[in-house]
Biopython code that builds the backbone (N, CA, C, O; Angstrom):
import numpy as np
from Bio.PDB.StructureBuilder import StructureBuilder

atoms = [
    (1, "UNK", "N", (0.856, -1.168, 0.000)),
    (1, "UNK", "CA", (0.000, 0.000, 0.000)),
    (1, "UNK", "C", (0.901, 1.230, 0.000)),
    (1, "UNK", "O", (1.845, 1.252, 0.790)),
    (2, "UNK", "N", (0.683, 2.261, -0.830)),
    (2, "UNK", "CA", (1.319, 3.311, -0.893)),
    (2, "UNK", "C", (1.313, 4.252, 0.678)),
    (2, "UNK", "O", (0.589, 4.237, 1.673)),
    (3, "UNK", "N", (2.319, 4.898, 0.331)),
    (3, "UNK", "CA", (2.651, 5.678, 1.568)),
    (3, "UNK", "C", (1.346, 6.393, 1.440)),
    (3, "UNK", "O", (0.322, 6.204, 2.096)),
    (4, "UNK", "N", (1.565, 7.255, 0.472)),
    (4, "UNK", "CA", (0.138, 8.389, 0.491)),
    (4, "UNK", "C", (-1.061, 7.970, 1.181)),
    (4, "UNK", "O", (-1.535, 8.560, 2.152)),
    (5, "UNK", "N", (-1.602, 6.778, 0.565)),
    (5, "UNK", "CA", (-3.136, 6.374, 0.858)),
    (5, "UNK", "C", (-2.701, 6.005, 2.680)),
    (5, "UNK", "O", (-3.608, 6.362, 3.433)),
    (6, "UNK", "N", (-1.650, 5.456, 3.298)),
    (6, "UNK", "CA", (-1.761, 5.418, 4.385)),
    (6, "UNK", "C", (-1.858, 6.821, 4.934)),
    (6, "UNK", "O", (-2.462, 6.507, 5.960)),
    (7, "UNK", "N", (-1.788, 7.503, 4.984)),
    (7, "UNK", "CA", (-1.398, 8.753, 5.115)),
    (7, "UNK", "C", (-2.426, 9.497, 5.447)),
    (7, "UNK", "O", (-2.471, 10.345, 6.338)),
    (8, "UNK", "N", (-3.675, 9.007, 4.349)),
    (8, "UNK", "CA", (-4.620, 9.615, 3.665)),
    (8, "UNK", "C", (-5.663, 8.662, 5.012)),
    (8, "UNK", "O", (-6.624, 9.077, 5.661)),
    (9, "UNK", "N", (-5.302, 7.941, 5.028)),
    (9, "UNK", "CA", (-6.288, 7.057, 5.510)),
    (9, "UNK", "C", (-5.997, 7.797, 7.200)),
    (9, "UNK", "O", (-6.906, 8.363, 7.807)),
    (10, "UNK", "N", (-5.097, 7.705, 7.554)),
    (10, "UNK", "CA", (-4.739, 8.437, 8.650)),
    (10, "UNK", "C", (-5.252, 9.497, 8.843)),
    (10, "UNK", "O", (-5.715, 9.582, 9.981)),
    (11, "UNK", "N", (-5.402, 10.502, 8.134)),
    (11, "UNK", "CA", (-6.479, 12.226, 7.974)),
    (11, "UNK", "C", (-7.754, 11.892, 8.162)),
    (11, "UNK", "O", (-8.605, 12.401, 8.892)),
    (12, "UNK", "N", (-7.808, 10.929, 7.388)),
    (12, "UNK", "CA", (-9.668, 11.249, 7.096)),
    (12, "UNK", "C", (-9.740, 10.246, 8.806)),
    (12, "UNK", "O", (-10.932, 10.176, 9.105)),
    (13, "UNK", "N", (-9.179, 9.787, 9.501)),
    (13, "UNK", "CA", (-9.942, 8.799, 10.901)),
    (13, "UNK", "C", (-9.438, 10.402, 11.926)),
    (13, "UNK", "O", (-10.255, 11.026, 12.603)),
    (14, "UNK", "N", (-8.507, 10.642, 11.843)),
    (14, "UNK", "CA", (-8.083, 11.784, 12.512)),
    (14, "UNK", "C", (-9.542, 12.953, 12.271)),
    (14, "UNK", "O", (-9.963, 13.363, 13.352)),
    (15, "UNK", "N", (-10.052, 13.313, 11.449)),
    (15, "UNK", "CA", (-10.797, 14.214, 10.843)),
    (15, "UNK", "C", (-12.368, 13.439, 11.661)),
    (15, "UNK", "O", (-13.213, 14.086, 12.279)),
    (16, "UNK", "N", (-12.383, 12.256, 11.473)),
    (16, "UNK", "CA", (-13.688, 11.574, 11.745)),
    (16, "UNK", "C", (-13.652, 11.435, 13.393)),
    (16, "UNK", "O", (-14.705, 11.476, 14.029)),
    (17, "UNK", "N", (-12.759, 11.317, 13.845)),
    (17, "UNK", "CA", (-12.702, 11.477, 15.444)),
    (17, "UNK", "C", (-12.697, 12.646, 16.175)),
    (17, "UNK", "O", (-12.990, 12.652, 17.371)),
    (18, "UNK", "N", (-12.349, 13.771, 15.477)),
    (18, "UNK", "CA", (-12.452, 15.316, 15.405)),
    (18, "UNK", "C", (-14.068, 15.250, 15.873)),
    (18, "UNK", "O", (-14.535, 15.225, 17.012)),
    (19, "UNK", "N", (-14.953, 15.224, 14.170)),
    (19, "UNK", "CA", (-16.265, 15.337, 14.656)),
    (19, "UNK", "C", (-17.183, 14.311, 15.329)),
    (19, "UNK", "O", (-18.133, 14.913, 15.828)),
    (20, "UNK", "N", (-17.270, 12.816, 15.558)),
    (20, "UNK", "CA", (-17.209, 11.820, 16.158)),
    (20, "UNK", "C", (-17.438, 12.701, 17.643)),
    (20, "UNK", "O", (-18.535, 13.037, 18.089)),
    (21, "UNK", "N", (-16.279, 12.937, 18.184)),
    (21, "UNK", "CA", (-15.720, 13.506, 19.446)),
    (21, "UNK", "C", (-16.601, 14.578, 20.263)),
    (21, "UNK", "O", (-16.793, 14.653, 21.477)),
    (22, "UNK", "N", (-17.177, 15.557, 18.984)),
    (22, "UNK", "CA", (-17.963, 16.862, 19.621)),
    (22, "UNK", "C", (-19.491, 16.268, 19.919)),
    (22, "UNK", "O", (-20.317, 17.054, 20.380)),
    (23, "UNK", "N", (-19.891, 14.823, 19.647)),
    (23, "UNK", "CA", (-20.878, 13.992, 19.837)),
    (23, "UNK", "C", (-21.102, 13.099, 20.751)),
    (23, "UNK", "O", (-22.138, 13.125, 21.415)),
    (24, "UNK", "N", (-20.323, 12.339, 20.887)),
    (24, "UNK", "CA", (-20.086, 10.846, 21.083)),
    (24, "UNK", "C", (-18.044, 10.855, 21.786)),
    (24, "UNK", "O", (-17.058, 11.122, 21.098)),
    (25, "UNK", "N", (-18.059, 10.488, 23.215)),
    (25, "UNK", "CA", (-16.589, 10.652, 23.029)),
    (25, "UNK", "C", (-16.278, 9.363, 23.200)),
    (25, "UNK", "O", (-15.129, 8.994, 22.954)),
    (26, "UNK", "N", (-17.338, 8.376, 23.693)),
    (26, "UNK", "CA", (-17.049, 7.172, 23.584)),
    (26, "UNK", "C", (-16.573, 6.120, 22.376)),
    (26, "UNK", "O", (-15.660, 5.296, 22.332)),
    (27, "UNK", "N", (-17.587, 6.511, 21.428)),
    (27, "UNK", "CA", (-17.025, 6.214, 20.120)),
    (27, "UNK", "C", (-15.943, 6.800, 19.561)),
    (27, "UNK", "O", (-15.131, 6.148, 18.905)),
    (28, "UNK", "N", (-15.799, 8.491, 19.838)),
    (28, "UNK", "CA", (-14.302, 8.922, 19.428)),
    (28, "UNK", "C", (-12.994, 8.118, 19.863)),
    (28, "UNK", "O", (-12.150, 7.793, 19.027)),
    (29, "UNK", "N", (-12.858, 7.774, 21.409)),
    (29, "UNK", "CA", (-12.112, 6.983, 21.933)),
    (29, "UNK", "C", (-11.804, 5.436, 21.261)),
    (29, "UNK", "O", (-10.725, 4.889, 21.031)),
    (30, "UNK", "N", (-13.176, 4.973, 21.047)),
    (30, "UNK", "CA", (-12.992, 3.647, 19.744)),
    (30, "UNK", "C", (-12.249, 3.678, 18.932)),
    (30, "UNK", "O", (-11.275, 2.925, 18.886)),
    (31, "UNK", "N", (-12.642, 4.954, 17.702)),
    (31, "UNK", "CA", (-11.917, 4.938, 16.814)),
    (31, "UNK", "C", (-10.588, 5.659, 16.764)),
    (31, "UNK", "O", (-9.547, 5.556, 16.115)),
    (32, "UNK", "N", (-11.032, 6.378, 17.657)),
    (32, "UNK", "CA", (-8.694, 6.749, 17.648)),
    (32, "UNK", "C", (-8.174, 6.127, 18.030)),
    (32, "UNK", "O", (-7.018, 6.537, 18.133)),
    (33, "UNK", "N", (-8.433, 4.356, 18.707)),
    (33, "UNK", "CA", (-7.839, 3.603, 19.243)),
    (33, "UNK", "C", (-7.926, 1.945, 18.247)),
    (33, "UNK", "O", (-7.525, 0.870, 18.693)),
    (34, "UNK", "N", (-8.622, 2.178, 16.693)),
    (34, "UNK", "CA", (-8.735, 1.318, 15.925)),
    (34, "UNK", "C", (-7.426, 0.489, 15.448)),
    (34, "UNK", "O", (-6.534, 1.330, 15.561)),
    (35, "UNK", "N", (-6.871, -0.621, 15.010)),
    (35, "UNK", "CA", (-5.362, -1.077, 14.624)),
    (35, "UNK", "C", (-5.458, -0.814, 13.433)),
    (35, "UNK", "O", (-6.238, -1.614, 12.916)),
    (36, "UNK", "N", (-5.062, -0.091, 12.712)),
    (36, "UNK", "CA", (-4.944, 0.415, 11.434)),
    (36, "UNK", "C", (-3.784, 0.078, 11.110)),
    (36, "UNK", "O", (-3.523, -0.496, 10.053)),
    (37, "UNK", "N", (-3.038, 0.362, 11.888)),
    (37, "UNK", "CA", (-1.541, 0.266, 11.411)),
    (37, "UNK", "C", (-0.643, -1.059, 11.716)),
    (37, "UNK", "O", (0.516, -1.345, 11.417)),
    (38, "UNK", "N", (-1.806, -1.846, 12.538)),
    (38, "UNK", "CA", (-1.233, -2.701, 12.581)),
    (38, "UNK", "C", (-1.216, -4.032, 11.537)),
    (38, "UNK", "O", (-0.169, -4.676, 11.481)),
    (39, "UNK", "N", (-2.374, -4.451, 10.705)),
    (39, "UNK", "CA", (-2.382, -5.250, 9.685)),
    (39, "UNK", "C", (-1.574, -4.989, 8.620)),
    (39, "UNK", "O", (-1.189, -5.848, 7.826)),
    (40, "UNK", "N", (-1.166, -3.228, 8.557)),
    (40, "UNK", "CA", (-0.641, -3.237, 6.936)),
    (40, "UNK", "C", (0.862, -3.323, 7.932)),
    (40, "UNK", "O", (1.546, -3.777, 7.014)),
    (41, "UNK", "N", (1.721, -3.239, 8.945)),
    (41, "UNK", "CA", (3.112, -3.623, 9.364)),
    (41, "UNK", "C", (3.038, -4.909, 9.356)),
    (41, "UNK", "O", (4.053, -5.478, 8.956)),
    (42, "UNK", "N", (1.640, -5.945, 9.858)),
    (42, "UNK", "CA", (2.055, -7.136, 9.513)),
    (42, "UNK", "C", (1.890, -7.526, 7.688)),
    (42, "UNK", "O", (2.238, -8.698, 7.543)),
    (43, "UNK", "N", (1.747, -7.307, 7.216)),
    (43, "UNK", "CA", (1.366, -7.416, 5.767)),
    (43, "UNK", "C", (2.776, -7.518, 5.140)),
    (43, "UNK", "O", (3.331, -8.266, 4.335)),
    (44, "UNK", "N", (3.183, -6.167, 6.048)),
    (44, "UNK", "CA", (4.652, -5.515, 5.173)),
    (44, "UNK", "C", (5.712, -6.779, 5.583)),
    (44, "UNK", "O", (6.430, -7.441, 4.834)),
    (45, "UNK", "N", (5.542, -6.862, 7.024)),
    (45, "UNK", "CA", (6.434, -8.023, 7.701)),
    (45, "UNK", "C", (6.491, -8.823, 7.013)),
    (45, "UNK", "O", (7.423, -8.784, 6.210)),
    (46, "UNK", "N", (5.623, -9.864, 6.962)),
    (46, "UNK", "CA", (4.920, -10.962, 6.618)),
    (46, "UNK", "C", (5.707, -11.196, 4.600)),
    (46, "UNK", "O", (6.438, -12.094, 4.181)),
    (47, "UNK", "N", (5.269, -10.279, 4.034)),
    (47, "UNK", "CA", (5.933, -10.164, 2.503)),
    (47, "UNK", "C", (7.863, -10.396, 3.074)),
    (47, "UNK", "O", (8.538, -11.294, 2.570)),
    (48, "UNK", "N", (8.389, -9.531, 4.031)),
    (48, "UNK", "CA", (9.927, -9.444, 3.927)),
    (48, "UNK", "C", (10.398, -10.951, 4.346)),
    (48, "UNK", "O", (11.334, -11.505, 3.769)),
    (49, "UNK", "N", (9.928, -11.340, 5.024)),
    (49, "UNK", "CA", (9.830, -12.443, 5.911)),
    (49, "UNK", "C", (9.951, -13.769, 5.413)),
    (49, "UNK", "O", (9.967, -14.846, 6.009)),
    (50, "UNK", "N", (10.037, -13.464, 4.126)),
    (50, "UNK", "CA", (9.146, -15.078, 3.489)),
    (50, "UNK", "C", (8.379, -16.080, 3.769)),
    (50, "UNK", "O", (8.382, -17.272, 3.461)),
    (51, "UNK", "N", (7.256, -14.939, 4.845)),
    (51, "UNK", "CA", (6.237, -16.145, 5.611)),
    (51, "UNK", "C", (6.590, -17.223, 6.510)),
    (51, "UNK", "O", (6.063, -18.297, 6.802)),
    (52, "UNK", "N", (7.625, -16.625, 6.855)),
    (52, "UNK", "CA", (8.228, -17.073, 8.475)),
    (52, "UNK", "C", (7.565, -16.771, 9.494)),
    (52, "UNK", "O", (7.534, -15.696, 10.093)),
    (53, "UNK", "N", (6.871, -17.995, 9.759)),
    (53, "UNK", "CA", (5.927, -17.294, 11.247)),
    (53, "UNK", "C", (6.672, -17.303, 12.085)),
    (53, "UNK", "O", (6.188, -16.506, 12.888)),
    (54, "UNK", "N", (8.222, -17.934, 12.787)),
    (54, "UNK", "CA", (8.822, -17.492, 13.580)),
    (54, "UNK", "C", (9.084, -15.997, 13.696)),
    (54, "UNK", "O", (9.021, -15.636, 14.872)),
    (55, "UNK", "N", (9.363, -14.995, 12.820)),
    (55, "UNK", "CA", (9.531, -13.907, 12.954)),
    (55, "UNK", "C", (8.656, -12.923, 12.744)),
    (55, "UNK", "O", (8.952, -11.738, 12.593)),
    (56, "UNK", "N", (7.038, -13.620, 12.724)),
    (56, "UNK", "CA", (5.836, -12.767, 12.795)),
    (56, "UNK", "C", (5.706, -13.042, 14.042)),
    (56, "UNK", "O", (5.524, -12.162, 14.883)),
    (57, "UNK", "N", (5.778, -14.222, 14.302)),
    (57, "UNK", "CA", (5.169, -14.655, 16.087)),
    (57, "UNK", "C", (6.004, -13.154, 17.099)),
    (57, "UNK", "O", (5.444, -12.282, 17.765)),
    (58, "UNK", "N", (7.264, -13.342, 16.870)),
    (58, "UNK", "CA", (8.439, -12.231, 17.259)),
    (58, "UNK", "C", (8.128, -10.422, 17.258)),
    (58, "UNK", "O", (8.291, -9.493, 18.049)),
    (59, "UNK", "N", (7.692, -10.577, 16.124)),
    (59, "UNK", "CA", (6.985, -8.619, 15.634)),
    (59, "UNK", "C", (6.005, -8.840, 16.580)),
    (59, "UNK", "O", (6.103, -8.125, 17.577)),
    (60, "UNK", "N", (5.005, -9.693, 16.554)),
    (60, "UNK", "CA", (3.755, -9.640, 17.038)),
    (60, "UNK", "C", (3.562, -9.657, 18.754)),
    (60, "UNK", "O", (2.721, -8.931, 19.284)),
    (61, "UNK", "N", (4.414, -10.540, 19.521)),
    (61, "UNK", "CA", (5.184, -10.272, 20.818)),
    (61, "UNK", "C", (5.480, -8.591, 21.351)),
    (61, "UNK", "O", (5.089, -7.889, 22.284)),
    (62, "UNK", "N", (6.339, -8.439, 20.252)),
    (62, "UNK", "CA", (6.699, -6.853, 20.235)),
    (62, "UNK", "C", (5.669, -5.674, 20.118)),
    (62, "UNK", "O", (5.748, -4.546, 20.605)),
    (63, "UNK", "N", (4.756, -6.191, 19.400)),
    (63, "UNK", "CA", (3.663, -5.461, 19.145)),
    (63, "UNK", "C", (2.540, -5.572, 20.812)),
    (63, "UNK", "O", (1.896, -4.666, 21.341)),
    (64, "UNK", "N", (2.626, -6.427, 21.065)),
    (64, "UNK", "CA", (1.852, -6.618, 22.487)),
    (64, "UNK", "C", (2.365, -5.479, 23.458)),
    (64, "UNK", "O", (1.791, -4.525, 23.983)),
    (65, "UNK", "N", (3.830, -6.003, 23.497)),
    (65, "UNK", "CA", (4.250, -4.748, 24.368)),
    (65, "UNK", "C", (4.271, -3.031, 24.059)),
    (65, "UNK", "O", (4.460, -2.154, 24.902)),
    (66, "UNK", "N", (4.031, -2.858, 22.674)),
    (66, "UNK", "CA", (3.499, -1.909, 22.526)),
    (66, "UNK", "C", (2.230, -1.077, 23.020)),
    (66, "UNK", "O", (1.856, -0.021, 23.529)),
    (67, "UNK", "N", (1.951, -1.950, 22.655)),
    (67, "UNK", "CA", (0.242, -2.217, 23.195)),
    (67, "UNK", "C", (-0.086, -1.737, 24.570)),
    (67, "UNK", "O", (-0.892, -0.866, 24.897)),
    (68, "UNK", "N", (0.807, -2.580, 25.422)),
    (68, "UNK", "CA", (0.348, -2.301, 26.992)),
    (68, "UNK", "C", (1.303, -1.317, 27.265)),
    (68, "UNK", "O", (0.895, -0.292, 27.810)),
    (69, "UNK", "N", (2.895, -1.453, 26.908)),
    (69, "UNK", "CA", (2.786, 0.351, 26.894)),
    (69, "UNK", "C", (2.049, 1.578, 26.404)),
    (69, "UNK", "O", (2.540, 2.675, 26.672)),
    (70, "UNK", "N", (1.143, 1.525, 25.848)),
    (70, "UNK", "CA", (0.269, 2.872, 25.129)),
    (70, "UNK", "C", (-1.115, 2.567, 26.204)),
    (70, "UNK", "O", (-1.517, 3.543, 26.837)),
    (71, "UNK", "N", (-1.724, 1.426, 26.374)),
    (71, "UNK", "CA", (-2.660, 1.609, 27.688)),
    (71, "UNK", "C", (-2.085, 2.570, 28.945)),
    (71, "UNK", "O", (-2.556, 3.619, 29.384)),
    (72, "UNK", "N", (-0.673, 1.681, 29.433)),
    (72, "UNK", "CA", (-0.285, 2.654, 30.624)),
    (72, "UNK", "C", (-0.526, 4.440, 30.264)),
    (72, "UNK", "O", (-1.075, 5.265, 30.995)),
    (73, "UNK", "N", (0.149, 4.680, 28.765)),
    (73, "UNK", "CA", (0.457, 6.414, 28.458)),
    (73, "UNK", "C", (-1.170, 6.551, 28.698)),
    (73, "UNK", "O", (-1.396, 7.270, 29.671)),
    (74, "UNK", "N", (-2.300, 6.072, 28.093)),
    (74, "UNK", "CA", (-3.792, 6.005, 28.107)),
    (74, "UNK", "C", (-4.157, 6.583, 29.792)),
    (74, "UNK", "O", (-4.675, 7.596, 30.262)),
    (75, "UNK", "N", (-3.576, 5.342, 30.337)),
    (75, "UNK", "CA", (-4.299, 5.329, 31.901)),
    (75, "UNK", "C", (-3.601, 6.734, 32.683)),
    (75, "UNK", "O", (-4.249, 7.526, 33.367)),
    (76, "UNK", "N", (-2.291, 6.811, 32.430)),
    (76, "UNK", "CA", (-1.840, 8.045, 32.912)),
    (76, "UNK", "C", (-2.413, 9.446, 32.580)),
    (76, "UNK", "O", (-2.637, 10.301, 33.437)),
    (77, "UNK", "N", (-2.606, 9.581, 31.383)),
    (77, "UNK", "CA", (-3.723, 10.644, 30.816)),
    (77, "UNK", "C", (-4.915, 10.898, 31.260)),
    (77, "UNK", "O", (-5.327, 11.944, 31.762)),
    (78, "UNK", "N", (-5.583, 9.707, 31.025)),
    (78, "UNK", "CA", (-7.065, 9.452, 32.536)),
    (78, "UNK", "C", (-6.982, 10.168, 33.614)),
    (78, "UNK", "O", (-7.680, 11.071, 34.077)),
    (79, "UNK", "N", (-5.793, 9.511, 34.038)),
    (79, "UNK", "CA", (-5.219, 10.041, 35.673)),
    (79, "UNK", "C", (-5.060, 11.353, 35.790)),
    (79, "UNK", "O", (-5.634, 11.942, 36.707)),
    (80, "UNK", "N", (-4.225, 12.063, 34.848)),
    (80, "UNK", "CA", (-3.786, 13.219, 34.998)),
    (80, "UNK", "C", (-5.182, 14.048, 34.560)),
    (80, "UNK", "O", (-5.682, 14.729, 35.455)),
    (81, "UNK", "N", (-5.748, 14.044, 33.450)),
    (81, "UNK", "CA", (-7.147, 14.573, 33.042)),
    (81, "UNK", "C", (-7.864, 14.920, 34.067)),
    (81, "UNK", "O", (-7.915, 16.121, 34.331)),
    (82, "UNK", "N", (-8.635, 13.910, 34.946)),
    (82, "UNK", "CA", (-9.097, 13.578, 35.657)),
    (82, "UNK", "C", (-8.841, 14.584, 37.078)),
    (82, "UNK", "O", (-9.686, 15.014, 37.863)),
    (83, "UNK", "N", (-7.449, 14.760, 37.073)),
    (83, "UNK", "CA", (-7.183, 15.757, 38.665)),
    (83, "UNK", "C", (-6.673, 16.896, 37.583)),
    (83, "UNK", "O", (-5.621, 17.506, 37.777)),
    (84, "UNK", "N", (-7.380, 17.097, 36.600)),
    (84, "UNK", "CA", (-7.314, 18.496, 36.256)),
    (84, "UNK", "C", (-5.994, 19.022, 35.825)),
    (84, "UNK", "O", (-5.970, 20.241, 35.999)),
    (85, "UNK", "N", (-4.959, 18.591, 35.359)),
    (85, "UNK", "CA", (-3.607, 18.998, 35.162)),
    (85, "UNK", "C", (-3.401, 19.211, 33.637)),
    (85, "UNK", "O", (-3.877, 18.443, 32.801)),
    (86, "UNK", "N", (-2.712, 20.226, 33.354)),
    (86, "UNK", "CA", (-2.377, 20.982, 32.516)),
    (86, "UNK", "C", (-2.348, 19.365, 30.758)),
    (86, "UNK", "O", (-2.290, 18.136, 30.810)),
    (87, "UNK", "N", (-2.401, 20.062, 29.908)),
    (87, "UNK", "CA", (-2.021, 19.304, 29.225)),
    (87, "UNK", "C", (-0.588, 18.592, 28.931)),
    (87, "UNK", "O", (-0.392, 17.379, 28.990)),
    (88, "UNK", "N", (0.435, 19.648, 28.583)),
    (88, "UNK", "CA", (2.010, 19.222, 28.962)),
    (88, "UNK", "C", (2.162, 18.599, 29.643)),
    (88, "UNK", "O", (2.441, 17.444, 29.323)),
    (89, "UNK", "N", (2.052, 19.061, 31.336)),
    (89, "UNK", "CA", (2.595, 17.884, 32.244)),
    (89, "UNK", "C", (1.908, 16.232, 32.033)),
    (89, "UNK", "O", (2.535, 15.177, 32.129)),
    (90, "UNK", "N", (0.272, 16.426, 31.685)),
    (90, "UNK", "CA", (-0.469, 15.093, 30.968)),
    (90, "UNK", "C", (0.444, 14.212, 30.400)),
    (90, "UNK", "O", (0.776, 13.123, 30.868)),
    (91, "UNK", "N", (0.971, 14.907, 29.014)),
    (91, "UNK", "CA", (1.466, 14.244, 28.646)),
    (91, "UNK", "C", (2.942, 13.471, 28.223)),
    (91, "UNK", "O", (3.226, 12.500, 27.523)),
    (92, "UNK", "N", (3.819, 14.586, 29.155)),
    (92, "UNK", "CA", (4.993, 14.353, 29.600)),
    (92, "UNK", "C", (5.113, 13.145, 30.457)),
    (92, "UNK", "O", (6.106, 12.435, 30.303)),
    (93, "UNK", "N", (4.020, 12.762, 31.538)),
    (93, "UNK", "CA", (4.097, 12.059, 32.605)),
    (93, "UNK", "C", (3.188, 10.307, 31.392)),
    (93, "UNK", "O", (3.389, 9.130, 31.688)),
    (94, "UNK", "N", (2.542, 10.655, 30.504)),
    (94, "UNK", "CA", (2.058, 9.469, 29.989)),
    (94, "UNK", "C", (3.167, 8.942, 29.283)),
    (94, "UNK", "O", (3.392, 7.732, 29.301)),
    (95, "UNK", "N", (3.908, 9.773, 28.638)),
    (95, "UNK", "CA", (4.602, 9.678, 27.176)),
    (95, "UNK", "C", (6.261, 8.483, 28.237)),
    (95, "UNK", "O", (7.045, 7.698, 27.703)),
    (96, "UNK", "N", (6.159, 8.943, 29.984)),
    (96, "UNK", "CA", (7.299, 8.754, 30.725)),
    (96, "UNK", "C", (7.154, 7.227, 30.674)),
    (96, "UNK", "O", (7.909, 6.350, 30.255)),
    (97, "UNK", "N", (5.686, 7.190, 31.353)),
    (97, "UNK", "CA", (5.422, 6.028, 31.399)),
    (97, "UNK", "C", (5.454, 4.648, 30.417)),
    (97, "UNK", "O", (5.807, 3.499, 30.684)),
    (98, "UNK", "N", (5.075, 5.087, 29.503)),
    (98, "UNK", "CA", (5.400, 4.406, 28.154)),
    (98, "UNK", "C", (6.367, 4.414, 27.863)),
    (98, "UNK", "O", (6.320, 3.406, 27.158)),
    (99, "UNK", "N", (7.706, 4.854, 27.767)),
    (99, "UNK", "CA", (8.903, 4.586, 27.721)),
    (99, "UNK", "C", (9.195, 3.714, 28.970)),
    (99, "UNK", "O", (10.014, 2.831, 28.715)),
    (100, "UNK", "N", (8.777, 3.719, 30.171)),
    (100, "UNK", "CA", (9.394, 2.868, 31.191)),
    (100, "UNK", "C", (8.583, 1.413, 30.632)),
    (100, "UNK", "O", (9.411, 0.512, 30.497)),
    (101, "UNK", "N", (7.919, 1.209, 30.467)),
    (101, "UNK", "CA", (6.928, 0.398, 30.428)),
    (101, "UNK", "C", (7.620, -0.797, 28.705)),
    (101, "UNK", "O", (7.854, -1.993, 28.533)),
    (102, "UNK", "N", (7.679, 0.364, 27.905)),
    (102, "UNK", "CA", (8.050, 0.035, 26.648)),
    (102, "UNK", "C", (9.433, -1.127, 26.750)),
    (102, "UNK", "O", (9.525, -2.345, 26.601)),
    (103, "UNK", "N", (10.639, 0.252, 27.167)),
    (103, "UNK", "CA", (11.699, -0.215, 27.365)),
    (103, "UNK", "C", (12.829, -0.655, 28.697)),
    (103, "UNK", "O", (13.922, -1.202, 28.554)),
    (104, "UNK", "N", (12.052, -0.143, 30.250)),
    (104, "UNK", "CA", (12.256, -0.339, 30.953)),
    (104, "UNK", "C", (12.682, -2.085, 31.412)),
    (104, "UNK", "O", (13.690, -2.019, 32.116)),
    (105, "UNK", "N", (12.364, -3.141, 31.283)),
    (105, "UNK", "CA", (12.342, -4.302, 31.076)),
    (105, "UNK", "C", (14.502, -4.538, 30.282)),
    (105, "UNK", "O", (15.453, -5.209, 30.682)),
    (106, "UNK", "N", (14.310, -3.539, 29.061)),
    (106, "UNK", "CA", (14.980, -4.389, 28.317)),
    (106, "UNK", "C", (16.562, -4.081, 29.262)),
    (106, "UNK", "O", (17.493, -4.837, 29.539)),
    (107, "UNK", "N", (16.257, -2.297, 29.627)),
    (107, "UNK", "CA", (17.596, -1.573, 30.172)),
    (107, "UNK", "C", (17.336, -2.222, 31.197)),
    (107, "UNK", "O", (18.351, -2.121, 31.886)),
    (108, "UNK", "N", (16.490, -2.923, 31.810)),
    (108, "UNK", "CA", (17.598, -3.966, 33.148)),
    (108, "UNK", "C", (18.290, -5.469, 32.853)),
    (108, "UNK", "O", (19.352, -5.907, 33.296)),
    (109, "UNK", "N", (17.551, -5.956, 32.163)),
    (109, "UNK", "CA", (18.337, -6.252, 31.638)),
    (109, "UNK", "C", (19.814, -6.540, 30.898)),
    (109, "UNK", "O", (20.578, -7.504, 30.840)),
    (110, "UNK", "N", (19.798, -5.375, 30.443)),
    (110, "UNK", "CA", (21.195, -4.666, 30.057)),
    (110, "UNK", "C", (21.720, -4.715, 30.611)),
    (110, "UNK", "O", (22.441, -5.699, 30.777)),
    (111, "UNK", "N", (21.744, -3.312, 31.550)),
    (111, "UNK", "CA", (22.302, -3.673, 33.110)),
    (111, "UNK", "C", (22.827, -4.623, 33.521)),
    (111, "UNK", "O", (24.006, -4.977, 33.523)),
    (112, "UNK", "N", (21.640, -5.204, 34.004)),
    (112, "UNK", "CA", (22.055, -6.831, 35.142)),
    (112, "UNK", "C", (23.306, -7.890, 34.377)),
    (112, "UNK", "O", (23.911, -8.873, 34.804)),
    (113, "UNK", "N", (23.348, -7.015, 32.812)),
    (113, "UNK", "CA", (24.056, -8.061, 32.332)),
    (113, "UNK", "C", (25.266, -7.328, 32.340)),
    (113, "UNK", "O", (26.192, -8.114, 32.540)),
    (114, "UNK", "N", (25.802, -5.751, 32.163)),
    (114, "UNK", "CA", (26.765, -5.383, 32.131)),
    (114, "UNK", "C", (27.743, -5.232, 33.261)),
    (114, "UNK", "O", (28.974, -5.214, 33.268)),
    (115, "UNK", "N", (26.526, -5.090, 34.556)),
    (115, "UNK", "CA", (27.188, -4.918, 36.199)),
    (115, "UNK", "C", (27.489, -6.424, 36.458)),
    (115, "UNK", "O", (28.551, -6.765, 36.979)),
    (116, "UNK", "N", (26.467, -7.380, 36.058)),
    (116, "UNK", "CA", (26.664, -8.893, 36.907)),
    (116, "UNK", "C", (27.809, -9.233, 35.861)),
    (116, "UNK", "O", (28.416, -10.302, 35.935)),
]
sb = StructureBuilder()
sb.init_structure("model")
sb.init_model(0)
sb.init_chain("A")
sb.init_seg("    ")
for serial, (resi, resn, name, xyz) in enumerate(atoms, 1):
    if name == "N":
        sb.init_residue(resn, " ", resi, " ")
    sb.init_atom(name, np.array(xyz, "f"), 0.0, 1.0, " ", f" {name:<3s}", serial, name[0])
structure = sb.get_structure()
């Protein structure tokens, strides 16, 4: 799939959750939270791959933890929303979390392997 039409496809859900949103924020929340991007990365995978499900099983692992890192940035936003706090700090403190969450795991790892 061309870059553009992803692109394109990206505006017009961005645009539809815009007005969606001034209605309905429950459904806005649905659809800004749809996997769009995730069938056409496995698609793309999947073609480089030569249909190696070992190394889809692998993306797709990776993709999980994506996943529950962007709930945490989600739930932190809630949180912060919720007691009224500025937008910046919102999303400084979600965006933190999701990096700990994301990659926190791997840098101890690291660590434990460079100190031990």
């Amino acid at each position: 799939m061309p870059t553009i039409v992803r692109i394109l496809v990206g505006c017009f859900l961005i645009i539809i959750v815009a007005l969606v949103g001034d209605r309905n924020r429950s459904l806005a929340g649905i659809i800004a939270t749809m996997p769009i991007n995730i069938p056409i990365i496995l698609w793309i995978a999947w073609a480089r791959s030569d249909s190696d499900p070992g190394s889809m099983a692998e993306l797709a692992r990776a993709m999980l933890v994506g996943l529950i890192s962007t709930a945490g940035f989600v739930a932190v936003c809630w949180y912060g929303f919720g007691r009224r706090w500025p937008l910046a700090p919102t999303l400084a403190a979600g965006y933190a979390i999701w990096a700990l969450v994301a990659f926190g795991p791997k840098l101890l790892r690291w660590l434990a392997a460079r100190l031990g």
